[in-house]
N, C-alpha and C positions, 0 to 999 in steps of 0.2 A: 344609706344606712346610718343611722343615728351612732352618737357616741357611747349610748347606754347599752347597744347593742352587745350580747356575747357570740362570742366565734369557739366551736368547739373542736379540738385539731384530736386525730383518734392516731397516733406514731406504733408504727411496725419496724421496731430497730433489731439493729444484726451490727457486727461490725464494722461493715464498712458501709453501709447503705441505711437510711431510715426513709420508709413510706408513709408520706403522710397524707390523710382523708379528712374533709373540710365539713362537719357538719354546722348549719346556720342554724338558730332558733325555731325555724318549722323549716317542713320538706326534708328529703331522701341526704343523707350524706353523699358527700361527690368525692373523689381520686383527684386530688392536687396533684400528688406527681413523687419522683422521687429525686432524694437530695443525700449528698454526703453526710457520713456520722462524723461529723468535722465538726469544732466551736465557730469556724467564718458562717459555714451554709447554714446552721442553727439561728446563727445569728441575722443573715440576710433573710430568714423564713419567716422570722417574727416582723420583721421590720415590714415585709411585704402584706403578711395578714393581718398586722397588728393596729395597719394605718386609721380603720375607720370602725374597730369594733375591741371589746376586752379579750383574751386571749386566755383559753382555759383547754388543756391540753392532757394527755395522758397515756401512758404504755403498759405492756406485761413486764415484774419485775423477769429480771434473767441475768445470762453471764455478762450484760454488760454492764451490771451495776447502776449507781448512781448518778457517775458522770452527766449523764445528759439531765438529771431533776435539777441538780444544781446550776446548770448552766442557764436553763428555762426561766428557774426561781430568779437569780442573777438579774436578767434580763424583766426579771416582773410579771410571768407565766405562773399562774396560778397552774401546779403539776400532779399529777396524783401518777407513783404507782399501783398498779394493781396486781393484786392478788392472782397468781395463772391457775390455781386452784378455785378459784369462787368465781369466776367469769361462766357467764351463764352461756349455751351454745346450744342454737336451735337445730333440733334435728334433722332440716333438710340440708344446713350447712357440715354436718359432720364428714363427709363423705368429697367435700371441694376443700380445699384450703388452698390461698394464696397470698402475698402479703396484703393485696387491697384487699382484699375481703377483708384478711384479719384489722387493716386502719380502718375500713369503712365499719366494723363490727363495734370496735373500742369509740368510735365516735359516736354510734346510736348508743350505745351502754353509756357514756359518758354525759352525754345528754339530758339521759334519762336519769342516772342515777345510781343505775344499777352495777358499779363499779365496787371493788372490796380494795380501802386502798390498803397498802403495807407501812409498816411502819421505818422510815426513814433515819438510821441515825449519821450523825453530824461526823468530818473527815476523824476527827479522834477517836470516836467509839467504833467508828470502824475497821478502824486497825488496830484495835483493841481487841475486836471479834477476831479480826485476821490472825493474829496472835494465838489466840485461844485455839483455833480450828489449825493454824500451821501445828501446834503442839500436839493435836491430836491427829493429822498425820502422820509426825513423825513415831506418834505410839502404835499407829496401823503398822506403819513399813518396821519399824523392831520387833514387832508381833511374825508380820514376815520374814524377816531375815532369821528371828529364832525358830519360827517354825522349819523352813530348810535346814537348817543344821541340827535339828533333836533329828530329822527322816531321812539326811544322810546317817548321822550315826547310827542311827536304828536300822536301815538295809546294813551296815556295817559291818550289825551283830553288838553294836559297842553300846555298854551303859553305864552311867553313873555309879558310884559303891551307895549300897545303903545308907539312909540316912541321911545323904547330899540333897537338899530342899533347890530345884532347877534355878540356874540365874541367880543364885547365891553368891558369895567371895568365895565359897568353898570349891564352888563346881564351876566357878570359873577359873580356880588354882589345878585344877582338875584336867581341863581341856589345856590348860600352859605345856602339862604334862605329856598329853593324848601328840600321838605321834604313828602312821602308818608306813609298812616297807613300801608297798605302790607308790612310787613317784607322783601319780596321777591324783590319786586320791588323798597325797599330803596336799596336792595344789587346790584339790577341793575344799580341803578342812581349813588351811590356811585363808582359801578368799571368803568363806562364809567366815570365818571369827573375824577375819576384819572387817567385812559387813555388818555384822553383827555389835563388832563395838564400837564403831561409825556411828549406826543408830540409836546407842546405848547413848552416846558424847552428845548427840545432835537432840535428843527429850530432854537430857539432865540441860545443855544450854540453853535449848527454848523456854525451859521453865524458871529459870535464874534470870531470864529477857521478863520473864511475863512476871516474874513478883517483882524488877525494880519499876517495870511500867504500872504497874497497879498501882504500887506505894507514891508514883507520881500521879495519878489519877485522880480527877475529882469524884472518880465513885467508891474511893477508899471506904468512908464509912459507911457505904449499903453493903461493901464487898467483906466489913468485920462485922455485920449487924448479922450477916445469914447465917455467920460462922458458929453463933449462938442454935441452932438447930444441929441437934444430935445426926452424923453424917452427913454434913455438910460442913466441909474443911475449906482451905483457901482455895484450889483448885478447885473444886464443886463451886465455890462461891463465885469467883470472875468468870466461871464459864457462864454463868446464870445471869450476871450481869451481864456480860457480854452480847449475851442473845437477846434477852429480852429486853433490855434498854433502857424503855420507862415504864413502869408496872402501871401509872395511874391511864394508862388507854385501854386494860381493860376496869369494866366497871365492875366487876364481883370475882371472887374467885373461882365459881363454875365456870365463867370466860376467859381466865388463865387457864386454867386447869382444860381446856378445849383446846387451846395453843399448843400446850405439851402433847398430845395426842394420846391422851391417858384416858381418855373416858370412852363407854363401853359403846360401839356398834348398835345402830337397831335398823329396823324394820319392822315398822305397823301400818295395820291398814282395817278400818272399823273394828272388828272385835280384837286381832287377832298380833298379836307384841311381839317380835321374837328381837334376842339380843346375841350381840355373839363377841369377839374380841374385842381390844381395842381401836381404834379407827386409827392411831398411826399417822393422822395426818397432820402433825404439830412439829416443832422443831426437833430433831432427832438427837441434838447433842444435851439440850435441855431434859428430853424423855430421858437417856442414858443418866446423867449424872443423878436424875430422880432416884428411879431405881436402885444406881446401887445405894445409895443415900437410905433406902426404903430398906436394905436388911439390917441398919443398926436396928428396927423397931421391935427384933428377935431379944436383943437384951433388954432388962429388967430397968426401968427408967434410977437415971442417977445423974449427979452434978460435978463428978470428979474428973479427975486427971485431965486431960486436953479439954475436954468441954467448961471443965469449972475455970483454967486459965483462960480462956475465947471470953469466958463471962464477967470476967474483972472489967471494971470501971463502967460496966453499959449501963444501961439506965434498969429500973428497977422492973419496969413493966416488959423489958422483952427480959430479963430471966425471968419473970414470969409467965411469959409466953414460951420461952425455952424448955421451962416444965413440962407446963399444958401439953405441948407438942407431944412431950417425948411419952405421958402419961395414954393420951388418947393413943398415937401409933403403936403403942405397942400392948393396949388392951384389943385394937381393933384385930392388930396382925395372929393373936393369940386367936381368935375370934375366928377368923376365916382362916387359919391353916387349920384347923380342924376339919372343916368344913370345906374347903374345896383346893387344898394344899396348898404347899409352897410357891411355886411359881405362880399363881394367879390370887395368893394372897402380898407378896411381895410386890405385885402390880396394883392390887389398889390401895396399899398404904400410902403407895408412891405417888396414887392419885392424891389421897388426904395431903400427904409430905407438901404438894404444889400448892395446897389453900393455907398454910402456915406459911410457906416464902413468897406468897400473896399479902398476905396481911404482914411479914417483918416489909417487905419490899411497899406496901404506902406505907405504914409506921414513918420509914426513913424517907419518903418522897414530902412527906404531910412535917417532918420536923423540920425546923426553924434555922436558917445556915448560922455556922460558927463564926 
């Protein structure tokens, strides 16, 4: 085997085990074998295949992260993950799955080409996301812990006084108050409010963690540049960073906007088009923060109060783009709630919303560093 040769390795990792399949330049991929998800066994694996050929290698992303591309890359393994949604899967395999199957599959797809890799970011951006996604945990489970305690009060019989807005300072001077004769059921009310302001402590510090890491961040100014888009605040902003990373992979904003999972469902076949929801198959905390972002386009476009301070000192062409933005979404959102209502016009402003944080996001990729 010459030294120009490539060697292409197809890895089927899990925690503790990675299966790896050997495919050569022509002919069948073959079952190398299996080896610890360890950095020594990784590293003796390369060393073994690496001797007489280039080494180009590749997996499904999953729960184990990036670990093993780094360690590849490290090493001088040209790595791709892939996409586990865009792997193409021949129909007589549907119905076997094993892990050599799944290396020997990733090795023929790797080969050929036909691989969707993902986009990889670097140990800091990553816990950068981690950040942003722990913060929105901690809003799932306080979303929980309040909902248990309105549906014990509510079997109770027990309500708020008129006027009390839920989760206020009011109505929680309120429950200070709230007290029952059952023994049992003060132990009740008593563990859910400390539940409850547990989760309340643990959002308000993840979020005082996530603005001083941002403020140290080199994506500071893409994370003030979005902020110039009507409903889109600092929070919306690092989330959006966060996810998406580096906007210049994709190439137009129809290709963002297919990321977020915002663009409509079809099915055609010669004459005959039909279309139906969104396809939902884009990043999920990215779609969220869209939408809600997508009911400011209900008010009348303007440059005041938090928007107009966000717009101090930025350069002249994104408040101009700030406008623009807020002019089209909220003649479009006019446009289609008429027409086919609120909820399915709030979803495709939220499409438009994504080709506006398409175009601030290269604006700020494409400007010149400080």
């Amino acid at each position: 085997m010459s030294e120009g040769t490539t060697r292409y390795l197809g890895l089927d990792v899990h925690k503790a085990t990675i299966t790896v399949a050997v495919a050569e330049e022509s002919g069948p991929p073959t079952v190398y074998g299996s080896i610890a998800n360890e950095a020594a066994a990784v590293r003796k694996l390369v060393r073994q295949l690496g001797r007489e050929a280039r080494l180009v290698a590749a997996y499904e992303a999953g729960p184990t992260g990036y670990a093993l591309h780094r360690e590849l890359t490290r090493l001088g393994v040209e790595c791709t993950v892939a996409a586990p949604s865009l792997i193409p899967v021949r129909p007589g395999d549907r119905r076997i799955k094993t892990d050599s199957r799944d290396a020997i599959g990733l090795a023929r797809l790797l080969r050929n080409g036909d691989l969707t890799p993902v986009w990889v970011p670097d140990p800091e951006h990553e816990a950068l996301r981690d950040l942003v996604r722990a913060r929105y945990d901690a809003k799932d489970d306080l979303r929980r812990a309040r909902h248990r305690l309105a549906k014990f009060l509510l079997r109770q019989g027990v309500s708020a006084p008129p006027g009390i807005k839920s989760w206020s300072a009011r109505h929680h001077a309120w429950l200070n108050q709230l007290s029952f004769s059952q023994a049992a059921a003060q132990v009740v009310l008593d563990d859910y409010r400390v539940v409850e302001q547990a989760a309340h402590e643990r959002v308000r510090r993840l979020e005082r963690e996530l603005r001083r890491c941002a403020e140290q961040s080199p994506q500071l100014p893409l994370i003030a540049a979005l902020q110039v888009l009507r409903g889109i605040a600092f929070l919306s902003a690092v989330t959006i960073v966060a996810e998406v990373g580096d906007f210049r992979r994709f190439a137009n904003a129809p290709g963002f906007m297919c990321f977020t999972g915002l663009v409509t469902s079809e099915h055609s076949s010669g004459a005959s088009r039909r279309q139906g929801g969104i396809t939902r198959t884009g990043n999920r905390y990215l779609r969220h923060v869209l939408v809600q972002g997508a009911h400011n386009a209900r008010y009348v476009p303007n440059l005041r109060g938090a928007v107009q301070q966000r717009l101090d000192g930025l350069p002249p062409d994104l408040v101009e783009l700030a406008l623009r933005a807020q002019q089209r979404l909220h003649a479009r959102y006019r446009h289609l709630d008429r027409r086919i209502g609120r909820p399915k016009a709030v979803t495709a402003v939220a499409r438009e919303l994504a080709g506006f944080v398409w175009a601030v996001g290269m604006r700020m990729s494409e400007a010149p560093a400080a």
